[in-house]
C-alpha positions as CSV (number, residue, x, y, z in Angstrom):
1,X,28.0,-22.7,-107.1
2,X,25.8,-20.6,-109.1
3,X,23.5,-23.0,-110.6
4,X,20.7,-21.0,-112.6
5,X,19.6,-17.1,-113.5
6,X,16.3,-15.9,-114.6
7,X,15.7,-12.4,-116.3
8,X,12.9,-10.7,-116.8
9,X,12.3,-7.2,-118.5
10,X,15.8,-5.9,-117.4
11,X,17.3,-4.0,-120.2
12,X,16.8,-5.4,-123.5
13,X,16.1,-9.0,-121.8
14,X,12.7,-9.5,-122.1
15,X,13.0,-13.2,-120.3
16,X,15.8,-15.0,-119.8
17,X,16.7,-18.2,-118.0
18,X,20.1,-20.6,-117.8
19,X,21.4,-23.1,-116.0
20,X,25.0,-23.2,-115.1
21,X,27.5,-26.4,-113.9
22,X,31.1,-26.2,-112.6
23,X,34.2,-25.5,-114.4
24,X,34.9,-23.1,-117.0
25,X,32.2,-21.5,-118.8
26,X,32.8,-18.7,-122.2
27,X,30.1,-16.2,-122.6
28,X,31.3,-14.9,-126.1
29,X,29.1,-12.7,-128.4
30,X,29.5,-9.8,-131.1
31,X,30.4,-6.2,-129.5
32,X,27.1,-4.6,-128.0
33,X,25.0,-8.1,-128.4
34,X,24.3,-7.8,-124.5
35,X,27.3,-9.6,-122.5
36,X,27.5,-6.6,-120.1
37,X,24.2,-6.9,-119.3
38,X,24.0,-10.5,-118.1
39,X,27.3,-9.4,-115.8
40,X,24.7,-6.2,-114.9
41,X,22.0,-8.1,-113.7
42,X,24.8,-10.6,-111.2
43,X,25.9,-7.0,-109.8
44,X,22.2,-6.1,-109.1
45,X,22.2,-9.7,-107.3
46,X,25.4,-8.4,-105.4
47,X,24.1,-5.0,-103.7
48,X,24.7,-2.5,-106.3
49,X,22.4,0.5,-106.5
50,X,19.1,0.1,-108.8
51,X,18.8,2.2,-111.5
52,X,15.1,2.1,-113.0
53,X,16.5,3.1,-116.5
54,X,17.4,-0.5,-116.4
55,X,13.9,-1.7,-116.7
56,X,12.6,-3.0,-120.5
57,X,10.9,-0.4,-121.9
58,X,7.0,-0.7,-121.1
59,X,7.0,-2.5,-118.8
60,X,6.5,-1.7,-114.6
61,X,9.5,-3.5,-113.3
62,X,12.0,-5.8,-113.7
63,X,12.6,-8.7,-111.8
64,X,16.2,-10.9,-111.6
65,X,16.4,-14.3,-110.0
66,X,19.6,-16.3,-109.0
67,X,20.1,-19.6,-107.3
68,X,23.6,-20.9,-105.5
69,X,24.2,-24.4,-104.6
70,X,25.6,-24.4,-101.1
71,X,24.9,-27.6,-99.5
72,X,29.1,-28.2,-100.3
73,X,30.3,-24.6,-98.5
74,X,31.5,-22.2,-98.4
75,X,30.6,-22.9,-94.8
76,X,30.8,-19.2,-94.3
77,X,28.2,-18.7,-96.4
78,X,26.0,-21.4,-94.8
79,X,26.6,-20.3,-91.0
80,X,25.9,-16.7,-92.1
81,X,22.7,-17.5,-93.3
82,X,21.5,-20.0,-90.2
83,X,22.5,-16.8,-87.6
84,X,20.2,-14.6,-90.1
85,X,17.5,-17.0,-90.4
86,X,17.7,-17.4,-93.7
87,X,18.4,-20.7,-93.8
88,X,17.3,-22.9,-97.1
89,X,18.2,-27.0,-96.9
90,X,21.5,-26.7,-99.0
91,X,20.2,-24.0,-101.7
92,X,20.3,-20.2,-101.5
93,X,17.8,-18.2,-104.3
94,X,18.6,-14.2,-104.3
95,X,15.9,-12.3,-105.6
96,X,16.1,-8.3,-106.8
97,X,13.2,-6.6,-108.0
98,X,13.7,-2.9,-109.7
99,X,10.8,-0.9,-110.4
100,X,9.8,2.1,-112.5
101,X,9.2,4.2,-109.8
102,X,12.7,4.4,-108.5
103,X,12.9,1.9,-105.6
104,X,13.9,-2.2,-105.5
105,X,13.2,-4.9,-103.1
106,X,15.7,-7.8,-102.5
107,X,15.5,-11.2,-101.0
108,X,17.2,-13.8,-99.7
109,X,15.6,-17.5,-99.8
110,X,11.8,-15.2,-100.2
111,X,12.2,-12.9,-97.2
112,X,12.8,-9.3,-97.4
113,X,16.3,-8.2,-96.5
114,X,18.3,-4.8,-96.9
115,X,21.1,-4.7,-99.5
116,X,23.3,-4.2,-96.8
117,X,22.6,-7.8,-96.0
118,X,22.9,-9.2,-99.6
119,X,25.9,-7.7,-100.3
120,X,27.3,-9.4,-96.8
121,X,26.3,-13.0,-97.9
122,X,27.3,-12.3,-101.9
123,X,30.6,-11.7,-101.1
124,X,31.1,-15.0,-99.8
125,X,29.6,-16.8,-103.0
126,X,30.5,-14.7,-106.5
127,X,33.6,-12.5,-107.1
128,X,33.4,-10.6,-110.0
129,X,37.1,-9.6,-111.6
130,X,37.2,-7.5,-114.6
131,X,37.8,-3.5,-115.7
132,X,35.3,-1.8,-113.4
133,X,33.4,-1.6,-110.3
134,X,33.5,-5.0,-107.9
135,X,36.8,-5.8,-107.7
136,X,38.0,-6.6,-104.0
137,X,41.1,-7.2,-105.0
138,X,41.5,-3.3,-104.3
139,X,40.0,-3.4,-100.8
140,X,42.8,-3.7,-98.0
141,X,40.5,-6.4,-95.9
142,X,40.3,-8.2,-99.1
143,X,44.1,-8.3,-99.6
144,X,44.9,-9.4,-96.0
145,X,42.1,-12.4,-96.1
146,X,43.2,-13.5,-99.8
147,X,47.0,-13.9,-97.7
148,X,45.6,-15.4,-94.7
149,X,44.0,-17.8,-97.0
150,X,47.3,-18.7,-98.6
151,X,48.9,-19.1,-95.7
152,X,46.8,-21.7,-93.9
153,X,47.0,-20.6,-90.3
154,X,43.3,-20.4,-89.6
155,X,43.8,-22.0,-85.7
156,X,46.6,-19.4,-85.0
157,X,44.8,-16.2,-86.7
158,X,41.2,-17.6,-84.9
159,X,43.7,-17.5,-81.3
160,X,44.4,-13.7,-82.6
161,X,41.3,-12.7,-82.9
162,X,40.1,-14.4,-79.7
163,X,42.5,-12.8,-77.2
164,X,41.8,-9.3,-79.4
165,X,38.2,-10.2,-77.7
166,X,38.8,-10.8,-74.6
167,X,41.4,-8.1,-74.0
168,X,39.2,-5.0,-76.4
169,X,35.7,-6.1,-73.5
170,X,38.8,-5.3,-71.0
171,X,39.9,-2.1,-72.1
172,X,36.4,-1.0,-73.3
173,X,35.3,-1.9,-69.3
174,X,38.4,0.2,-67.9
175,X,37.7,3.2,-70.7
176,X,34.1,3.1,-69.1
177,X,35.2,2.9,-65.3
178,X,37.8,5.7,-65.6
179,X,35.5,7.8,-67.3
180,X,35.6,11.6,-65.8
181,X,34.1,11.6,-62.3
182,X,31.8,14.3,-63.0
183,X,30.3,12.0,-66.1
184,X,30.4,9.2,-63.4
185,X,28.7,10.9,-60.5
186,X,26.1,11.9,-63.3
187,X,25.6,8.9,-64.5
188,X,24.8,7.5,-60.7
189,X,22.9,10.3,-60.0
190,X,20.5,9.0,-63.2
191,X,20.8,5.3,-61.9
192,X,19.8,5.6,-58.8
193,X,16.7,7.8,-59.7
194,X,15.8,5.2,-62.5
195,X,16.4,2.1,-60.3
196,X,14.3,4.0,-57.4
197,X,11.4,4.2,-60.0
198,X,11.7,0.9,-61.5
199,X,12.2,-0.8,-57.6
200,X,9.2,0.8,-56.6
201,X,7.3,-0.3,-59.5
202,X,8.4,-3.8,-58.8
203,X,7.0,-5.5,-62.2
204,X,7.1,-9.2,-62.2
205,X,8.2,-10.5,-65.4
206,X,4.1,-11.5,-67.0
207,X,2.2,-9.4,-64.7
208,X,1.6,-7.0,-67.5
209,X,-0.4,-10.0,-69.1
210,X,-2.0,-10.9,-65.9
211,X,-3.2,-7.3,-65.4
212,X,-4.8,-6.4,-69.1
213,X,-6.6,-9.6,-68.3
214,X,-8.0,-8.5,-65.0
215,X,-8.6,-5.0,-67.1
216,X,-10.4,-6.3,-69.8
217,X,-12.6,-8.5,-67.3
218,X,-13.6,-6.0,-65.2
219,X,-13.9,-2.8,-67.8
220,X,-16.4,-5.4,-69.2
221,X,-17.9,-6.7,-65.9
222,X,-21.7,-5.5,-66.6
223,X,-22.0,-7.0,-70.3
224,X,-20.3,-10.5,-69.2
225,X,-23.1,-10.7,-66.1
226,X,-25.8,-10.0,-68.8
227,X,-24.4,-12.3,-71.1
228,X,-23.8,-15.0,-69.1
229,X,-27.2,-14.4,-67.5
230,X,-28.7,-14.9,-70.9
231,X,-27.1,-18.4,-71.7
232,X,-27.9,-19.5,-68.0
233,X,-31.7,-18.5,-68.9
234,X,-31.7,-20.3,-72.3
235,X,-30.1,-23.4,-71.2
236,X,-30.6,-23.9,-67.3
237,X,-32.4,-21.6,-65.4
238,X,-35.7,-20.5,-66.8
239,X,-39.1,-23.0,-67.4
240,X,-39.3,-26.4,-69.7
241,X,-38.3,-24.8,-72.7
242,X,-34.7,-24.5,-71.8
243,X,-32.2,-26.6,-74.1
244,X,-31.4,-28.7,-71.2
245,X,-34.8,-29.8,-70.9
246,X,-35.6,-30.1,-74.0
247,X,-32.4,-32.5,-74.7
248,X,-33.4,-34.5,-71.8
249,X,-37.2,-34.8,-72.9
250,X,-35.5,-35.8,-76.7
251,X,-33.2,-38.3,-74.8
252,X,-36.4,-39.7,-72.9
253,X,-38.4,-40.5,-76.2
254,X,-35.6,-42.4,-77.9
255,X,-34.8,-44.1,-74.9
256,X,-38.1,-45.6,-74.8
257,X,-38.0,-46.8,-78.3
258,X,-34.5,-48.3,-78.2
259,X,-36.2,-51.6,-77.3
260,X,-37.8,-51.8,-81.0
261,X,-34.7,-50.5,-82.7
262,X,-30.9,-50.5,-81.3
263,X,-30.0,-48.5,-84.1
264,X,-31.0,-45.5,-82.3
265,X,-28.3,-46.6,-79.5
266,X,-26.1,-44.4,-80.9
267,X,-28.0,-41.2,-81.1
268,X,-29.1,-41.9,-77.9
269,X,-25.4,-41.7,-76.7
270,X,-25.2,-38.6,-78.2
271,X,-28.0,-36.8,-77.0
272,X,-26.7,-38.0,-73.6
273,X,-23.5,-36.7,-73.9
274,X,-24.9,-33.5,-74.6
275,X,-27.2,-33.0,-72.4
276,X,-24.1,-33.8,-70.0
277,X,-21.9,-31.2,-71.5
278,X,-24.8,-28.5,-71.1
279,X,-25.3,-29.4,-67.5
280,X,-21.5,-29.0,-67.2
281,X,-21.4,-25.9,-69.3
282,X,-24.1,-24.7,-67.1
283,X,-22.6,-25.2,-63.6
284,X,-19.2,-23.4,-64.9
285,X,-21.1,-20.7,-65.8
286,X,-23.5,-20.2,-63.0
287,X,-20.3,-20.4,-60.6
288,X,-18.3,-18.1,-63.5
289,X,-21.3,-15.8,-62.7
290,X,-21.2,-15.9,-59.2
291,X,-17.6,-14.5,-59.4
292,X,-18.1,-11.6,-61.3
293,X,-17.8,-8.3,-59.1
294,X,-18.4,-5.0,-60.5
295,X,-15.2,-3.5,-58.2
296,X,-14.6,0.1,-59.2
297,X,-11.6,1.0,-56.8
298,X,-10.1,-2.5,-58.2
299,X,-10.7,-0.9,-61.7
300,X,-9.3,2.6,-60.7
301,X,-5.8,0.7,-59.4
302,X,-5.4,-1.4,-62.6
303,X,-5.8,1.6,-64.6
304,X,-3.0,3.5,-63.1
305,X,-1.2,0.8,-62.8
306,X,-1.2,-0.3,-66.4
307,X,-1.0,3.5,-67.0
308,X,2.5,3.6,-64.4
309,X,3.7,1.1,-66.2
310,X,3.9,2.3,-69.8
311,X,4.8,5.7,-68.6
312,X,7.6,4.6,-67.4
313,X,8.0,2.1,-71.2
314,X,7.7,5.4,-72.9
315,X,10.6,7.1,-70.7
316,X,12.7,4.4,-71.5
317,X,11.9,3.8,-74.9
318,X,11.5,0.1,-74.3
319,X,8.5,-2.5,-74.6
320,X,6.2,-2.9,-71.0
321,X,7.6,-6.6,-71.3
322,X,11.6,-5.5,-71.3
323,X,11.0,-3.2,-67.8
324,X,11.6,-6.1,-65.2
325,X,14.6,-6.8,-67.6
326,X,16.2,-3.3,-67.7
327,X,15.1,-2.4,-64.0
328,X,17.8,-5.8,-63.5
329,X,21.0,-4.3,-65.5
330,X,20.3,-0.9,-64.5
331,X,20.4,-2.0,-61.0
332,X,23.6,-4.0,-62.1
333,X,25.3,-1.4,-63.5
334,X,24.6,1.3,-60.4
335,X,26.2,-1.8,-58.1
336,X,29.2,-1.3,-60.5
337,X,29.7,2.0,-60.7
338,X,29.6,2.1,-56.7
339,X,32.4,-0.9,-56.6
340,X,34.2,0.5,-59.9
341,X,37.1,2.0,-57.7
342,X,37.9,-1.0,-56.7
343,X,38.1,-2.8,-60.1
344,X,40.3,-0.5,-61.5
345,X,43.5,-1.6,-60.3
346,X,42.2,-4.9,-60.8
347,X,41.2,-4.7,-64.4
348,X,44.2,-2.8,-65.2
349,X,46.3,-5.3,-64.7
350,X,44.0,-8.1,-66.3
351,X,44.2,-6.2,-69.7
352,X,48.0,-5.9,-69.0
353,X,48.2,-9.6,-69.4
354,X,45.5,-9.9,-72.0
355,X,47.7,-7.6,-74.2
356,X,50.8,-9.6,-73.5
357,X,48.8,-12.7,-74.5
358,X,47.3,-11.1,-77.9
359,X,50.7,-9.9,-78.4
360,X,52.7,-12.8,-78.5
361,X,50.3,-14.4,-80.7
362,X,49.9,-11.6,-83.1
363,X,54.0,-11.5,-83.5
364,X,53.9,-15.4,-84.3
365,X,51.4,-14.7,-86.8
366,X,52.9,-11.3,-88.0
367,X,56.3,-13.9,-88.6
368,X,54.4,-16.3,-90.9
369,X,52.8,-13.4,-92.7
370,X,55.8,-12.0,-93.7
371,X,57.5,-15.9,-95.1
372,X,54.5,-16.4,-96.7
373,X,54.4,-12.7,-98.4
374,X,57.6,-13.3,-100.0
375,X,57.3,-16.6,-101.6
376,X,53.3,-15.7,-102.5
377,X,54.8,-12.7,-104.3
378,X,57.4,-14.4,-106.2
379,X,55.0,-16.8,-107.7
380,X,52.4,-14.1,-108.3
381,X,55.0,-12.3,-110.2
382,X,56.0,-16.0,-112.5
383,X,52.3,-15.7,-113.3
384,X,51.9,-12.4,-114.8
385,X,55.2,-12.6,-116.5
386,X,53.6,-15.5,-118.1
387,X,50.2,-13.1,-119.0
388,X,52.1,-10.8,-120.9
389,X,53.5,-8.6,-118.1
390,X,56.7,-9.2,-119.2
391,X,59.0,-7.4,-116.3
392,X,56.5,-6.6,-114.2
393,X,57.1,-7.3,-110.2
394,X,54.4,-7.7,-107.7
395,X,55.4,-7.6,-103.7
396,X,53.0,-8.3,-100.8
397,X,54.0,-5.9,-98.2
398,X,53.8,-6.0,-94.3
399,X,53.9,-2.9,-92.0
400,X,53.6,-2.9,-88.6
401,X,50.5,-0.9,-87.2
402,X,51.1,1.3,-84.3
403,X,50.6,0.2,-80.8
404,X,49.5,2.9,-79.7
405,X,47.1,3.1,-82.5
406,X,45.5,0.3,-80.6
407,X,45.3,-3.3,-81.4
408,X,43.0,-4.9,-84.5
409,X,41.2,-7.9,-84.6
410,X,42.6,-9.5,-87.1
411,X,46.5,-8.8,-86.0
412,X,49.1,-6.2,-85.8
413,X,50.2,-6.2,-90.0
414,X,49.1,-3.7,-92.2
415,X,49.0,-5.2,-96.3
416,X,49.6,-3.6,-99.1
417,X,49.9,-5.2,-102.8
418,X,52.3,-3.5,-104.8
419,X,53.3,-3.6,-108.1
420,X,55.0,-2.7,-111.0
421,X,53.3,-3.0,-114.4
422,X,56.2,-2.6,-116.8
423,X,60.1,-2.9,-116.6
424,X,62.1,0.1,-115.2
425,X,58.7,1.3,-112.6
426,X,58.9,1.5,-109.0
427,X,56.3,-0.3,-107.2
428,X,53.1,1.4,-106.4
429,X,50.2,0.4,-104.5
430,X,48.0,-1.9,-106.9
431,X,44.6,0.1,-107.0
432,X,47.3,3.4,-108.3
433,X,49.0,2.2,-110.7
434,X,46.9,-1.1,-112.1
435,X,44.9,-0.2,-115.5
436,X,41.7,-2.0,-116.1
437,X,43.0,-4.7,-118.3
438,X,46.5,-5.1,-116.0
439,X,44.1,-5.1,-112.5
440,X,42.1,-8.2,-114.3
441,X,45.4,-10.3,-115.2
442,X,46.7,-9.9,-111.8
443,X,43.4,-10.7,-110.0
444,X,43.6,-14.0,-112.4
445,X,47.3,-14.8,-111.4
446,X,46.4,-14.2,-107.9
447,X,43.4,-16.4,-108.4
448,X,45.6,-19.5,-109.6
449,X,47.8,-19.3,-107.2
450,X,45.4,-19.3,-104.6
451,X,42.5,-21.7,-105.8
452,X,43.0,-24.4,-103.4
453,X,42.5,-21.9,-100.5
454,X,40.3,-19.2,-101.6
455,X,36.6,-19.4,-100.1
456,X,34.3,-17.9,-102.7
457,X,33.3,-20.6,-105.2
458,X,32.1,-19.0,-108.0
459,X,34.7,-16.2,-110.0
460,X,33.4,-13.9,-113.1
461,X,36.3,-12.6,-115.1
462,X,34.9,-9.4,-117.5
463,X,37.5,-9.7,-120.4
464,X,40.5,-10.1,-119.1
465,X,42.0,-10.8,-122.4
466,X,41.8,-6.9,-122.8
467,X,44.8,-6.0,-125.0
468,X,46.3,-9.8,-125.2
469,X,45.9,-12.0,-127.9
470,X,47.9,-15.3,-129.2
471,X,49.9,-17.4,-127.0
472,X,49.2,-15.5,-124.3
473,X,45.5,-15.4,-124.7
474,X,46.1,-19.4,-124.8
475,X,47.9,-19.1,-121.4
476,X,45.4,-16.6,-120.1
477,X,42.5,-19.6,-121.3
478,X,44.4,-22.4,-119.5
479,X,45.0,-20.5,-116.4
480,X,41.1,-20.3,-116.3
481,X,40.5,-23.8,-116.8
482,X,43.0,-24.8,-114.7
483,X,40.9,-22.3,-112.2
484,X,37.8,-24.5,-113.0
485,X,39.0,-27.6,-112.1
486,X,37.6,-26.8,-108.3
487,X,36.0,-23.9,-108.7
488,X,33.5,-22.1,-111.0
489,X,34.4,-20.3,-113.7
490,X,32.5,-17.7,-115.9
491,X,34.7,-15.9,-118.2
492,X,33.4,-13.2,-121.1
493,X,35.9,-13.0,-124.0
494,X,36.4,-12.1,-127.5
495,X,39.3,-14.0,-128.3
496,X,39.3,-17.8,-129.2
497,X,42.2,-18.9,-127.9
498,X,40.4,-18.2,-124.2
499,X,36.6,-19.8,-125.4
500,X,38.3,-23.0,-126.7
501,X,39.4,-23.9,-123.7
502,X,35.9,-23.5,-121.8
503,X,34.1,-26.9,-120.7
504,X,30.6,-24.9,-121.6
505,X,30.3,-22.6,-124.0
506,X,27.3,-19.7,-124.3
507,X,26.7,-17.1,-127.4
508,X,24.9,-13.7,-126.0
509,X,22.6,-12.7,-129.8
510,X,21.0,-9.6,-130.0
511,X,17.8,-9.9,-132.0
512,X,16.5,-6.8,-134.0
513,X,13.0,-5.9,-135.1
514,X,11.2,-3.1,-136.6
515,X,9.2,-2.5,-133.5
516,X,11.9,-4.5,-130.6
517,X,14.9,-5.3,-129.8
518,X,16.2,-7.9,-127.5
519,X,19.0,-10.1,-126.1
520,X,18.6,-14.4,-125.8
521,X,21.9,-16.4,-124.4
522,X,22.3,-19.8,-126.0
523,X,24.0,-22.6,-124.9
524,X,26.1,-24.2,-127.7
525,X,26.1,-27.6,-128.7
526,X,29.9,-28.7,-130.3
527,X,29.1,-28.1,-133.7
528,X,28.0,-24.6,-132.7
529,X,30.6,-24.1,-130.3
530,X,32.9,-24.6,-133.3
531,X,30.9,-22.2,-135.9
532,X,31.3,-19.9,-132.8
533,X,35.0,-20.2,-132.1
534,X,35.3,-20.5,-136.1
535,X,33.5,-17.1,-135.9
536,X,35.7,-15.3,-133.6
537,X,38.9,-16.3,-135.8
538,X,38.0,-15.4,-139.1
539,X,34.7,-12.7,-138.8
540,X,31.1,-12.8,-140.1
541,X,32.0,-15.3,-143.1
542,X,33.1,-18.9,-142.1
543,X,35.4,-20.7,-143.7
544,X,36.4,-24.6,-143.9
545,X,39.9,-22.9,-143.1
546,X,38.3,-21.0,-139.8
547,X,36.2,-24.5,-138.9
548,X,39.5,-26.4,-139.5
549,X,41.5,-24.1,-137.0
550,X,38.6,-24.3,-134.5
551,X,38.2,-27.8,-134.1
552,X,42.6,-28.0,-133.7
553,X,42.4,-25.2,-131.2
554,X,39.0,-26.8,-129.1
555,X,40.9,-30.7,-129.9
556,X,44.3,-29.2,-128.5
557,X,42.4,-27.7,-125.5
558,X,40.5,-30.9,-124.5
559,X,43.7,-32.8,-124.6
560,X,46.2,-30.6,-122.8
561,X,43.8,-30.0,-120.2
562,X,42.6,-33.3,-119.6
């Protein structure tokens, strides 16, 4: 659930920040007062492209801030972010930063991330349906999951995809072995020079540590012997003046006075334990000292030895670390090729039974598909008749994809949404023949059919009263509360009939000054919501007649839906 936004210095926004709870929520305002640019700033939050025009004028950048509660799912959502790290004890907060010079940062629970990544993880938490850009409903991978959703199979479609797995790392390891002899004898010709190399070399795995020690120790081998010549002098081994004999001689005098005052017991201990550290300190040193050799060939052989060892790195294009690693599956891979005559017969007939397995359980799922298209579409098509698509159809399609196309992960059926918008058309593929308007009141019959299932918990619809108005706006209204019940719900409208029925209700104002110009969003309490609604019945002047009407349509709302 998207709990709160925060603007700052994006458009005409100057700062901006709103809390959101579940259920239905109106976002209603005057044409131009700023509503698009609220739905602007969530499309920022999903991955669209920056455009530094977008900035407030002025200022250096602008900066937009969202925060999703997911400590109740969707539980893709939350595993997604645990494999990428981004992991944040039940909350999510999505940050995007646009500045003037052209380029944006985004990030996800305050670490850096590419858009590619935001858009991944969005996806799964806002779905934003209305007459432009970001409607999945369009996308083919979309269409298929939004069925698969519907028709509740998730063990039987997870077995699909499992024996796709197992029998794809089959035929990708056959592909490989029956690759053209030529390309094979090349490639052994490579592996057996490599693995020679990286044999001989015969790195352990944290001798590279081991030897820049014994590198640095011995590059250094004069100034640690005067060094540690130096501290021997000063505390051990030169006349009375070293610290060790001075510490003694203080120890001495306090000892003697200790029989007039046992206070000074305890600096007495402490001189002692002193004096027994620096004796202890000394001996390490003197025998560190004896152990330093100033070994020139030694030096010459780590040298090229560290230096063997990231030429051969470099040639590989790896860290010194990863060499014992790749010197292992190189040499693992040579040992296959060798044998690879042998496993081919083998593996051919292993991926003959892991199609036949991926098969039979990509038909049963193909056969459910194909009931559950059928009834899905007859309800989706009792929806939109009931949106003011009078005699329009819709149809959920099922092709087979090719076998010898190969097989796909996710099954053998191709989907396509068709539909007809008006009486007397064929059907058409949805994202050809769907207006604006049309594509939004299908997404929202889709959407109520589906609530129960669908994963993405938080739904924007952008005017999808375009062109309605009167009873069907009503309908449109209660199929978006009735959406809201388990889901959340943000809805932007200019009719009414659809903000009455809203369990929150937010005005978008645009303020005008001589010098500025900028856009607040207030949250309405119920005698505002009902100038507001009032307002959007009967124009700029308010009448007891317009109030009356508002209070019988939000009344009427509040007791149907409850």
């Amino acid at each position: 659930m998207l709990e709160s936004i925060q603007i700052n210095n994006f458009a005409i926004i100057e700062a901006l920040q709103l809390e959101f709870g579940r259920g239905m929520t109106a976002l209603t305002g005057e044409t131009g007062a700023g509503k698009s640019i609220l739905l602007d700033a969530i499309k920022l939050i999903s991955g669209d492209r920056a455009d530094s025009d977008s900035i407030k004028s002025g200022e250096e950048k602008a900066d937009i801030s969202v925060c999703f509660d997911i400590q109740d799912g969707p539980q893709d959502s939350i595993d997604w972010l645990n494999q990428n790290s981004l992991d944040s004890d039940g909350e999510c907060i999505i940050r995007r930063v646009l500045y003037a010079n052209g380029r944006s940062k985004a990030f996800i629970n305050g670490l850096s991330v590419p858009l590619s990544q935001l858009r991944e993880l969005t996806q799964m938490l806002v779905d934003i349906h209305g007459q432009h850009e970001h409607q999945s409903l369009q996308q083919s991978k979309i269409q298929l999951q939004l069925l698969d959703s519907y028709l509740g199979e998730a063990s039987l479609l997870k077995e699909v995809r499992s024996k796709y797995e197992h029998w794809h790392l089959l035929q990708t390891r056959l592909a490989d072995l029956k690759s053209g002899s030529h390309d094979r004898e090349q490639r052994i010709d490579l592996l057996q020079l490599y693995c020679q190399e990286l044999n001989e070399l015969n790195l352990s795995d944290n001798e590279i540590e081991v030897l820049q020690t014994d590198y640095q120790r011995l590059s250094h081998a004069g100034q640690l012997l005067e060094s540690v010549g130096m501290v021997l002098a000063m505390t051990y081994d030169n006349d009375e003046s070293t610290i060790q004999s001075q510490l003694s001689y203080c120890q001495q005098i306090l000892a003697e006075q200790l029989e007039y005052d046992p206070k000074l017991g305890s600096s007495h201990e402490l001189l002692n334990s002193a004096l027994i550290q620096i004796q202890e300190a000394s001996s390490e040193l003197r025998d560190y000292h004896g152990s330093i050799d100033i070994d020139a060939e030694h030096l010459d052989y780590l040298n090229q030895r560290i230096a063997h060892i990231q030429e051969l790195a470099r040639k590989h294009r790896v860290n010194a670390e990863a060499l014992p690693g790749l010197r292992d599956s190189l040499n693992q891979e040579l040992e296959e090729l060798l044998t690879s005559e042998e496993d081919i017969d083998s593996l051919k007939a292993a991926r003959q039974g892991a199609a036949e397995e991926y098969l039979f359980n990509a038909r049963e799922l193909s056969v459910k598909r194909r009931q559950t298209a059928e009834s899905l579409s007859v309800q989706i098509t009792e929806v939109m008749q009931q949106l003011g698509m009078q005699g329009g159809r819709f149809c959920i399609q099922l092709e087979d994809i090719p076998e010898d196309t190969g097989f796909r992960r996710d099954g053998i059926d191709q989907v396509i949404y068709l539909v007809s918008a008006n009486p007397g058309q064929p059907l058409k593929p949805l994202n050809r023949v769907a207006s604006g308007g049309e594509l939004s009141r299908i997404s929202l019959a889709i959407q109520v059919i589906l609530s129960e299932s669908s994963l993405i918990p938080t739904l924007i619809f952008d005017e999808v009263d375009a062109g309605i108005g009167g009873g069907i706006a009503e309908i449109v209204g209660s199929k978006l509360r009735q959406l809201g019940n388990n889901r959340q719900i943000f809805c932007v409208t200019h009719l009414p009939q659809v903000a009455s029925q809203a369990h929150r209700h937010y005005r978008v104002e645009k303020d005008k000054r001589e010098d500025n110009t900028s856009t607040h969003v207030v949250a309405l309490t119920e005698k505002e919501r009902l100038e507001e609604v009032a307002r959007m019945l009967g124009g700029v002047t308010i009448t007891e007649q317009a109030l009356a009407h508002a209070g019988e349509m939000i009344a009427s709302s509040n007791q149907i839906n409850n």
